[in-house]
C-alpha positions, -999 to 999 in steps of 0.1 A, spaced: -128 87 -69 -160 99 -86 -169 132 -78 -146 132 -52 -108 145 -63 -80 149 -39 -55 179 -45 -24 172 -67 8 175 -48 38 180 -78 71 171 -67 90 194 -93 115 219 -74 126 250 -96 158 244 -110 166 212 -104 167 189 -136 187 156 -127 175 124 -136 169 100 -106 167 63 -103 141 57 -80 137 20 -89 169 19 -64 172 23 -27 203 48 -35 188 68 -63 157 73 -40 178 84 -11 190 111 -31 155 119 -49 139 121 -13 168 143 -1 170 169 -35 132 171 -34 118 167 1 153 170 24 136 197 47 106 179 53 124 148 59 146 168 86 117 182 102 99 148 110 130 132 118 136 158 147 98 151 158 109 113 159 136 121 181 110 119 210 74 111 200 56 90 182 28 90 163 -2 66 143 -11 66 110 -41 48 94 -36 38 56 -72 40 41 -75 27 6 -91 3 -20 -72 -31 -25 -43 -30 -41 -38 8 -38 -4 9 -25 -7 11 12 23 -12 19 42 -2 -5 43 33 5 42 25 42 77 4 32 93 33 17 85 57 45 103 32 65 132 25 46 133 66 50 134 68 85 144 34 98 130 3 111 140 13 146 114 46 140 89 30 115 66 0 120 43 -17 94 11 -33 110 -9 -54 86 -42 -69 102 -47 -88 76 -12 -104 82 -13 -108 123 -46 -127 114 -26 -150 94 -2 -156 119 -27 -170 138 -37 -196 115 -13 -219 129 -34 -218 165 -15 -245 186 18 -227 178 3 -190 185 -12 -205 217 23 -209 233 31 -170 223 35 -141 250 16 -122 228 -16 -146 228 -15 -141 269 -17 -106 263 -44 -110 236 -68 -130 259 -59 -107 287 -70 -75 266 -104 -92 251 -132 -78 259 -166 -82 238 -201 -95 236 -187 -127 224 -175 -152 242 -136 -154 239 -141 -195 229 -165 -183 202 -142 -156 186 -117 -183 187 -138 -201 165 -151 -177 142 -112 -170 131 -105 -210 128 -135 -211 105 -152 -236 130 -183 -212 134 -195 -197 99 -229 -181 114 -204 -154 133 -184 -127 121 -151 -125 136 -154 -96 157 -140 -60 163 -129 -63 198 -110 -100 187 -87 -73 164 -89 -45 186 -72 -69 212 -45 -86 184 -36 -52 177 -31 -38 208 -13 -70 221 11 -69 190 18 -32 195 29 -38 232 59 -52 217 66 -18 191 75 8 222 88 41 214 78 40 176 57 54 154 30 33 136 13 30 104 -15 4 105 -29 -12 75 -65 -27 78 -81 -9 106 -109 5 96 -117 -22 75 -154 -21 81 -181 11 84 -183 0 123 -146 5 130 -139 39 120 -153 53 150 -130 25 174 -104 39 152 -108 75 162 -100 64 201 -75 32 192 -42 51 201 -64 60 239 -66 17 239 -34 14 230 -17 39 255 -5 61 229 -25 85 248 -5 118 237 3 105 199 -10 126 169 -31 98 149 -36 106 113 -57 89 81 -41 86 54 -62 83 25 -55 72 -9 -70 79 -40 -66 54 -72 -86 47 -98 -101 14 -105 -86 16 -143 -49 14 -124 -62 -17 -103 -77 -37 -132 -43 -34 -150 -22 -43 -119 -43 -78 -119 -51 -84 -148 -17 -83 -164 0 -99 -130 24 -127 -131 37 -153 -110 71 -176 -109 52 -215 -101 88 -220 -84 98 -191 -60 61 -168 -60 78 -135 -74 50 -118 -90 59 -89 -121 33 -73 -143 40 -79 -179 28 -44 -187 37 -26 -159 66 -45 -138 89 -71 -167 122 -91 -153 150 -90 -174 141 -116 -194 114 -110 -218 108 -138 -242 83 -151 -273 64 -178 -279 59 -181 -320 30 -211 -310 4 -188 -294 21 -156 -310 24 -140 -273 53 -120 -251 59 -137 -216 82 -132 -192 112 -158 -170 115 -155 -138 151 -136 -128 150 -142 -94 189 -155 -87 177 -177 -62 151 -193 -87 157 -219 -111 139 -198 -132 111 -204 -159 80 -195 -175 59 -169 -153 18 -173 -157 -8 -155 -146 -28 -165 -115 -60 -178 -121 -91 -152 -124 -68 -129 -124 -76 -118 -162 -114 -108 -150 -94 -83 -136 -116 -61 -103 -149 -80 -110 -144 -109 -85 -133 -80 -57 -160 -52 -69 -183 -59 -38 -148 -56 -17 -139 -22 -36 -170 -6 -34 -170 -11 9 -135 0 6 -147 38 -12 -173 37 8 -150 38 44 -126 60 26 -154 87 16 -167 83 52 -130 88 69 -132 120 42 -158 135 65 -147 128 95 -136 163 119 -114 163 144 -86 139 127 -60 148 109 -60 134 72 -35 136 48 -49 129 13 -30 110 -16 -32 104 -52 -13 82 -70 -25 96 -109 -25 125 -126 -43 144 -156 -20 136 -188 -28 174 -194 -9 180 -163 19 155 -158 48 178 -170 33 206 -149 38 187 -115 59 157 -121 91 143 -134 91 126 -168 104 93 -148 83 101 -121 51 89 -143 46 46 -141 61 37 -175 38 9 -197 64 -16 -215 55 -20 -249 75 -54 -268 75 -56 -307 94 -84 -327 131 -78 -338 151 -89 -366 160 -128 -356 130 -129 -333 144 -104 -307 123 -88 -287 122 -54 -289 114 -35 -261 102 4 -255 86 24 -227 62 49 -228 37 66 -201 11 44 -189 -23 62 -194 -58 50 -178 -91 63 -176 -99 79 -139 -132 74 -122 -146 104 -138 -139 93 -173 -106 116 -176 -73 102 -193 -48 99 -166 -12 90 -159 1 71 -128 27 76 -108 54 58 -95 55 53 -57 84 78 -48 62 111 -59 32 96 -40 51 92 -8 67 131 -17 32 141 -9 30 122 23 64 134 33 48 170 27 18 165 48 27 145 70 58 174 78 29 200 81 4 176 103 32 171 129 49 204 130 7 217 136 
């Protein structure tokens, strides 16, 4: 962020040279165990018997469930669980179905606010646009879900999602009865270069929804079309018929229809930054290109596919590290999401074991 950089944490370990695919769940199990084993063995022994709650602060798009996934494919679903806000909301778009749920009894039982329950039922429909759906209408969806996660350890993504709820966050493990729980933020720094890139260049299958980044994330099939004198890329999905993949509308204005939404979203995080008392563990997902090989991997740094014309009309195609422009005008590389979940591992080791 500008004027406000969070420490690098390198991942190299002296004398250890191997190459590691950590596009793979194997190759990652055996990058997280040559590079981070004794941190993994330490919080695993701490999740023998407690629990705690993590908050994943950061801008859209910043990797928040991507890294919470990996931390759970490290330590298992039956340890690890992802909560999404934004998702539980959307599970209760279909009302009449949600209604009939056990957890909707405990929802209504839990709600307490200055709104009238029938209200904040309408504000989420969309029925009442002159009311804001409400803090304590989450605080109770939360809770209600999180009855039904006993005896694991949580990292929650969209809570705070608002100025006002940082300081309901700082008490939400007392609401939730995880009275004895360490809760940590987890804050994430990425520049709005990376983001831009991620959507502008983002595509999507018409048929089965897998999106790839022609830049950043290609299938297998990379193709050229001599008409408009462009690369594109085929779905490879082998439970899709396949096709052309296009970019989602808007997306090439790239972070200008979501500034307003980026801007509250530095805003929280630089607040959380202040905060005493909690526990933060602080990650950045870039690097100075001055610095790369210092800290990092070579194939730990996000690799930017580059296509060229072949003989034939083959495409041709070549990798080399993706560099961006960080928030303080510095030429940057980023990294993939195995380092940046190294550092977490590191902390988050040290903030339990505290």
């Amino acid at each position: 962020m500008k004027n406000l950089e969070f420490p690098v944490v390198g991942t190299k370990v002296k004398g250890l040279t191997k190459f590691f695919d950590i596009n793979s769940p194997e190759g990652r199990k055996k990058y997280f165990e040559a590079k981070v084993g004794k941190e993994i063995r330490k919080i695993r022994s701490f999740l023998d018997d407690k629990t705690f709650i993590a908050y994943m602060l950061g801008k859209k798009n910043s990797g928040k469930g991507t890294y919470s996934q990996l931390i759970k494919e490290i330590f298992g679903k039956d340890k690890i669980a992802l909560v999404s806000v934004g998702d539980l909301i959307r599970e209760m778009d279909d009302w009449d179905s949600f209604t009939k749920t056990e957890k909707y009894k405990r929802m209504k039982r839990y709600y307490r606010g200055y709104m009238a329950w029938e209200d904040a039922v309408s504000a989420h429909l969309g029925r009442s646009t002159s009311k804001l759906l409400p803090t304590e209408f989450i605080l109770a969806l939360l809770k209600a879900h999180i009855d039904e996660l006993t005896g694991m350890s949580i990292f929650i993504d969209g809570l705070p999602r608002d100025m006002d709820q940082i300081s309901y966050s700082l008490y939400f493990r007392d609401l939730i009865n995880y009275r004895n729980d360490p809760d940590i933020f987890v804050l994430i720094d990425i520049p709005l270069s990376v983001i831009d890139e991620r959507i502008k260049y983002r595509v999507i299958c018409p048929n089965c929804k897998t999106t790839r980044n022609i830049k950043l994330l290609p299938t297998s099939k990379i193709k050229y079309e001599s008409k408009t004198k462009h690369f594109y890329l085929e779905c490879d999905n082998p439970d899709c018929k396949g096709g052309k993949m296009v970019g989602k509308e808007g997306d090439d204005k790239g972070i200008a229809p979501i500034k307003e939404r980026l801007e509250k979203d530095e805003e929280i995080l630089r607040k959380a930054f202040s905060l005493y008392g909690v526990p933060k563990i602080l990650l950045r997902n870039h690097v100075l290109v001055s610095e790369s090989n210092k800290y990092f991997d070579n194939y730990e740094i996000t690799p930017e596919f580059v296509y060229k014309l072949g003989k034939g009309e083959k495409v041709v195609v070549s990798e080399k590290p993706w560099s961006v422009l960080d928030d303080n005008g510095q030429m940057c590389n980023s990294l993939m999401a195995p380092p940046v979940v190294i550092s977490l591992i590191k902390q988050l080791a040290d903030t339990l074991s505290s």
